[in-house]
N, C-alpha and C positions, 0 to 999 in steps of 0.2 A: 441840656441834660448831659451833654460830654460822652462815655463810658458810664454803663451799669452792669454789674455785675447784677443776675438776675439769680438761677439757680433753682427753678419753679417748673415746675409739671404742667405739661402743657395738654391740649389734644390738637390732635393734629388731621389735617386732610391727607392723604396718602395716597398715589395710585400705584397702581403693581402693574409693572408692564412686561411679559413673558420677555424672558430672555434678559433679565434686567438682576442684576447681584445683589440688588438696594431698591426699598421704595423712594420714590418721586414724592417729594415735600410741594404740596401747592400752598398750604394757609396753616397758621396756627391760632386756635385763641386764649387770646391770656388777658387777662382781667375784663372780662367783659368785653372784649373787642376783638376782632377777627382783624388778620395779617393777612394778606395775601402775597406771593412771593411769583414777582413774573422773571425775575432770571434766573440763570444755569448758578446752582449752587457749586462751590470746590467744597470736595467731600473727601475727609481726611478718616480712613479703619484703622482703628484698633481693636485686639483680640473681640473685647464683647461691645464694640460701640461704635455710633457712626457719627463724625458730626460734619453737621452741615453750615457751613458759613456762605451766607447770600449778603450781595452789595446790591442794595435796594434804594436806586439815587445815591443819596449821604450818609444813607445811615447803612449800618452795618448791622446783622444778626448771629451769632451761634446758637444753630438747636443740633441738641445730643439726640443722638438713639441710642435708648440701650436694650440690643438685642435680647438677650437672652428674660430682661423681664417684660418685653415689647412696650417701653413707655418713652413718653420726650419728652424733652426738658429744655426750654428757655434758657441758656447759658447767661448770655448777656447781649447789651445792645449799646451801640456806639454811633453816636452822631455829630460828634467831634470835627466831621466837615462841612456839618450846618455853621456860616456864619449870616450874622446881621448886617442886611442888604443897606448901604447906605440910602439917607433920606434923600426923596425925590428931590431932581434938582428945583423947585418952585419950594422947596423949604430952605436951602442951602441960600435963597439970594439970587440966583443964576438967571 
């Protein structure tokens, strides 16, 4: 898949933890399928938006928040550091 540009409304898992400036992104889903996100996202504010970029193994995510209308959105996904595992060596001859 490389880079996609997504740009789609998501719903999102959220937890709100007191003393916390931002909600905590656990899962989004989008097209019929639930994401779940086990690391520390870097979460970049701007005036009415939050976006959160998670490296999940290879693949890469951006989900926006936008504050003020309280909705997310699926940026994009990049998996540009999946490559094709060469063939077992009992196919190569070896």
């Amino acid at each position: 898949m490389k880079t996609m540009q997504v740009n789609e409304s998501v719903d999102a898992l959220v937890e709100y933890k007191e003393g916390r400036a931002f909600p905590v992104l656990r899962a989004i889903k989008w097209q019929g399928r639930r994401v779940d996100f086990a690391t520390r996202p870097k979460i970049e504010r701007a005036t009415n938006t939050l976006l959160y970029r998670f490296d999940e193994g290879l693949t890469r995510y951006g989900v926006r928040f936008e504050v003020g209308r309280q909705r997310w959105f699926l940026e994009g996904i990049d998996d540009s550091g999946i490559t094709d595992f060469p063939p077992p060596a009992w196919r190569r001859g070896e």
